[in-house]
N, C-alpha and C positions, 0 to 999 in steps of 0.2 A: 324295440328295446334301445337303451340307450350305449352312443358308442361307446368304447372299450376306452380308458383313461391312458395319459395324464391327461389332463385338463389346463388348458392355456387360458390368460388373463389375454383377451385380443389386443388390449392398449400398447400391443407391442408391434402392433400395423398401422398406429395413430402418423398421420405424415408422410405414409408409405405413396399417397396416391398423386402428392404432389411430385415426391422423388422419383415417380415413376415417368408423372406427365413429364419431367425435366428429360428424360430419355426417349420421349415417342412413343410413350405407352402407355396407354389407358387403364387405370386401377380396374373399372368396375372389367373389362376384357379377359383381366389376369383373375376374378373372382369367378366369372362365370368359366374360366378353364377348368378352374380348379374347384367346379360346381358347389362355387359357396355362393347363399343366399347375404347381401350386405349385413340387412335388418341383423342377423345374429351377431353381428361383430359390432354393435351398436352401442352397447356399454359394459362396465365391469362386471356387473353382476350376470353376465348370461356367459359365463366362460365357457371353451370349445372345445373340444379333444383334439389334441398334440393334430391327428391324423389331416384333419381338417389346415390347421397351419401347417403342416410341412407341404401338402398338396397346394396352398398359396405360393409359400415359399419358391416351389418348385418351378412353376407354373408362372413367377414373374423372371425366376434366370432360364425359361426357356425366353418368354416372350423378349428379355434384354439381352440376349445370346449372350450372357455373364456366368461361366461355371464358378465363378464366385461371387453371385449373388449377394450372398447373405454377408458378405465382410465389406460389402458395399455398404448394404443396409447398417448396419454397424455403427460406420464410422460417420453416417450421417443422422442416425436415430438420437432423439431429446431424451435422454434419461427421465428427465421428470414426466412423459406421460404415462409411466409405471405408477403411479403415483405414492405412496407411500414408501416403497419399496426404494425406487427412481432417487426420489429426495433424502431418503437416507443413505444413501449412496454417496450422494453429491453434498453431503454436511458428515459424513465421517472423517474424524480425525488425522487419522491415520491409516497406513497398510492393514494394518492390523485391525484395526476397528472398521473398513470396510471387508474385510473378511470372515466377520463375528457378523455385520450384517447380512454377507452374502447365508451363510449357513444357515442363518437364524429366521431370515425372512426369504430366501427366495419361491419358499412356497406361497407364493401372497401373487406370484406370477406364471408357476408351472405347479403343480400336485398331481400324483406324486411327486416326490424326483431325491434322491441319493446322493449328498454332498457331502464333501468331509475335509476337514483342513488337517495335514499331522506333519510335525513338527521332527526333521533329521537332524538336526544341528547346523548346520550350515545352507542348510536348503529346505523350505518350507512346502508343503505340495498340499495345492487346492485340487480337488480329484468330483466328479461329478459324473453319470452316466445315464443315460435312458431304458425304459425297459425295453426286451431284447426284440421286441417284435417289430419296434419302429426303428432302429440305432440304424440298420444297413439302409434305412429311407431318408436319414435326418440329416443329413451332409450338408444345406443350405442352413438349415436351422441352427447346425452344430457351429458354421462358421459366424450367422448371428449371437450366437448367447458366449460363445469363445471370444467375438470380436467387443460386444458390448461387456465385460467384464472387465477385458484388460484395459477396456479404456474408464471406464469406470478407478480401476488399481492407478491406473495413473492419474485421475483426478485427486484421488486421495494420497501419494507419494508426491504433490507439488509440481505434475506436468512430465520432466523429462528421465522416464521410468521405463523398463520392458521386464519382462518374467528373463529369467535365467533357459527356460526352454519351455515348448508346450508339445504337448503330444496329443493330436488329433483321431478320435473316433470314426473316421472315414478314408479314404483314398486320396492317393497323391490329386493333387488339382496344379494346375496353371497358375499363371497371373500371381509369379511369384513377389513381382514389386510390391502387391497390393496386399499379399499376403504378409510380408514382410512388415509392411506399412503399420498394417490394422493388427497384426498378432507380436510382433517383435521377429529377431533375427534368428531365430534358430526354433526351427518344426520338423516335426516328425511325422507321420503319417499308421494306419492302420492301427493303434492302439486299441484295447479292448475298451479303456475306457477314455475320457478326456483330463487333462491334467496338467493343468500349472505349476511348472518348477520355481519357487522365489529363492533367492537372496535371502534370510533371514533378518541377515543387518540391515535390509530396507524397508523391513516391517515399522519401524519408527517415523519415516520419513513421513512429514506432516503435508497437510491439506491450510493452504492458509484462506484459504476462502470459503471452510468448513462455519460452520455456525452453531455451534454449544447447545444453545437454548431452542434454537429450535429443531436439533435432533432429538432431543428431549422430550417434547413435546411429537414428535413422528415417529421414536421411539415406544411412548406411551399409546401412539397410534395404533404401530406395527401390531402390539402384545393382543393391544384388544381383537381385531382381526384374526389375529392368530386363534385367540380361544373365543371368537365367532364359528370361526372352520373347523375348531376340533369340536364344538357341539353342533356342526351341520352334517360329519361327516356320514350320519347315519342314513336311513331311508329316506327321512323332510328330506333333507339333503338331494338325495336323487329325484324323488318327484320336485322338487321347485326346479331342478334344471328342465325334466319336461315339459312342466309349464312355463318354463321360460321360453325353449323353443317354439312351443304353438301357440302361444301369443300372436295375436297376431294375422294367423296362420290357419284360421280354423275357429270351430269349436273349441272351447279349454270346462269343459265340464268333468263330474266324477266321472262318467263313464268313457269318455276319449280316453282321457289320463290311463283307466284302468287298461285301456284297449294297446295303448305303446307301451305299459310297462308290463304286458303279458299275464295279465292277472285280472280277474274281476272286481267291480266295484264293492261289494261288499266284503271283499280279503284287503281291499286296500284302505278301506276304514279302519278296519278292526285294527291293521296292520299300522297306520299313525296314530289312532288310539290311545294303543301301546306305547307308542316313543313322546305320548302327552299333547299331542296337535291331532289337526284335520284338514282335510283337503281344502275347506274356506279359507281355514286360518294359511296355511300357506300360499292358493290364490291371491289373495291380500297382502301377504306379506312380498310374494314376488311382485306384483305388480305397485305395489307403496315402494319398493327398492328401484324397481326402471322407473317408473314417475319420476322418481330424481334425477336417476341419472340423464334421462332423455332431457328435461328442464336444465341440467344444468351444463350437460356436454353436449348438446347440439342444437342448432336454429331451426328445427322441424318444427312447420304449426301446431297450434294444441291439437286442432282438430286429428292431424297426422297420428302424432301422439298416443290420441284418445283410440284409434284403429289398432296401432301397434300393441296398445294395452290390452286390445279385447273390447272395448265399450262400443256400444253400436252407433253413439253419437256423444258431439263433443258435453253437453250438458250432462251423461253419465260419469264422465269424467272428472269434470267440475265439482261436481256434487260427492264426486272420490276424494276428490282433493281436499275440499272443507272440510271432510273426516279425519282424514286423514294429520291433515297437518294446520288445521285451523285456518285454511285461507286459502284461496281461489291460483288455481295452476299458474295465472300470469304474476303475482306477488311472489308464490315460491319462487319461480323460476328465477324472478330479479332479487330476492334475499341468499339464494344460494349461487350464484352467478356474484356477489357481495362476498359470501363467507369463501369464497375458492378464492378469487384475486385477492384477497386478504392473508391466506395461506402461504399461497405460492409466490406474492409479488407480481403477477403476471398478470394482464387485460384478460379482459374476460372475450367470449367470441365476439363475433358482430353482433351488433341490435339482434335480439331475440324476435320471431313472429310469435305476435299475440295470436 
């Protein structure tokens, strides 16, 4: 059966394993602690459950003897490989309008999850929590998504900006400099939930390296992802995460599928039938969604690729592709590897393996 949610966007461990190497510590060491297989945290579309990242999390401030981990990771994490999310972030206006984005899209990187801005007069409170069964595990986590926020608020108020106070959903920690640093001067501790105290009057306080047009345009992004997820969230939904996981991994037939999600093969026809799909059609559609991303976020051979998809060899693959998208794995790869450094400004990885 499938874990119990939320469900995490992994792009928020993207550069983790270089930050790690800078300390003496091996990424894939702290994956195998915290008995995660890499292959899953491989692209956007195969998202994790919370459980999974926080036992990362964990598992890299034992290996760094940092009981502040996560506000380490933080203050050295790239916004933009959240990616839509990330960049609208980092091209909001203002306090205010990255606030409207936190609320509005942070599910595009954690789902569930419970955020709310409300407005006292003189003090403005972003308020956020986890559900109850992970909150007393997430301490690491909670000081990454508290530390990447504020620094986020402060890209958008023009740099030299901190909350009025923040109130912590976990236990007093150490490493008060770094907390200070990464959170601003004034924390609290034990809170039921997490919670940024603002200034009101700094909600104005402008971003001058915010970009108009192309928030716009990532705004128009956000929407449609957004009501991608509100018509996934049903059963399709749950079996493509399945079959995202066993990719790979095994068989990915009706009858496996039926076998993890506790049910038999012919209740799980009937059963997407109903919701107007089938187990092919989601097959294909999961594995047409990693195709890209494998091609366009990482230098794994096609052959590699074609494994990770399922195909028994790389010409199955190929022959996927041309269906797919009119043209052969190596063309995609260097026409979307074109449309991202187009997007983002930014070089694309190293030379791609054909």
């Amino acid at each position: 059966m499938l874990s119990k949610g939320p469900y995490v966007n992994p792009a928020i461990l993207h550069g983790m394993d270089t930050f790690l190497q800078k300390q003496g510590v091996l990424y894939t060491d702290v994956l195998k602690a915290a008995h995660t297989n890499p292959e899953m945290l491989a692209t956007e579309h195969t998202e994790v459950p919370l459980d999974q990242i926080l036992a990362i999390f964990d598992a890299a401030a034992l290996a760094t003897s940092s009981p502040c981990f996560g506000a380490q990771w933080a203050e050295a994490f790239n916004p933009g490989e959240t990616g839509a999310y990330g960049y609208l972030l980092r091209n909001a206006a203002s306090v205010r309008d990255a606030l409207n984005v936190l609320v509005r899209y942070l599910s595009l990187v954690i789902h569930p999850v419970t955020i709310a801005v409300k407005n006292d007069g003189a003090v403005t409170t972003l308020a956020w929590r986890l559900v109850p069964r992970v909150q007393s595990r997430a301490t690491q986590y909670l000081l990454f998504a508290t530390g990447a926020t504020v620094a986020r608020l402060r890209t958008a108020a023009g740099g030299n900006w901190d909350p009025v106070h923040i109130e912590l959903a976990c236990p007093e920690l150490p490493c008060k400099a770094l907390l200070h640093r990464v959170l601003g001067p004034s924390i609290s501790y034990a809170a039921k939930e997490t919670r940024l105290f603002i200034a009101t009057n700094t909600l104005d306080l402008r971003n001058a390296s915010a970009d108009p047009k192309l928030f716009t345009i990532l705004e128009d992004l956000g929407e449609r992802m957004l009501r991608e997820r509100c018509t996934e969230q049903g059963y399709p939904y749950v079996i493509k995460k399945v079959i995202s996981r066993r990719l790979g991994h095994g068989d990915v037939t009706l009858e496996t599928i039926a076998v993890e999600d506790g049910t038999s093969p012919r209740a799980l026809q009937a059963r997407l039938a109903a919701e107007g799909t089938s187990f092919e059609d989601l097959l294909q559609t999961t594995r047409r969604q990693l195709a890209e991303d494998y091609l366009r976020d990482t230098d794994l051979p096609l052959s590699e690729i074609a494994l990770l998809l399922g195909f028994s060899e790389l010409s199955a693959f190929s022959r996927a592709c041309q269906r797919w998208f009119e043209e052969p794995p190596s063309v995609r790869r260097r026409h979307l590897r074109h449309a991202h450094r187009d997007l983002t400004g930014s070089s694309a990885l190293a030379t791609p393996k054909a």
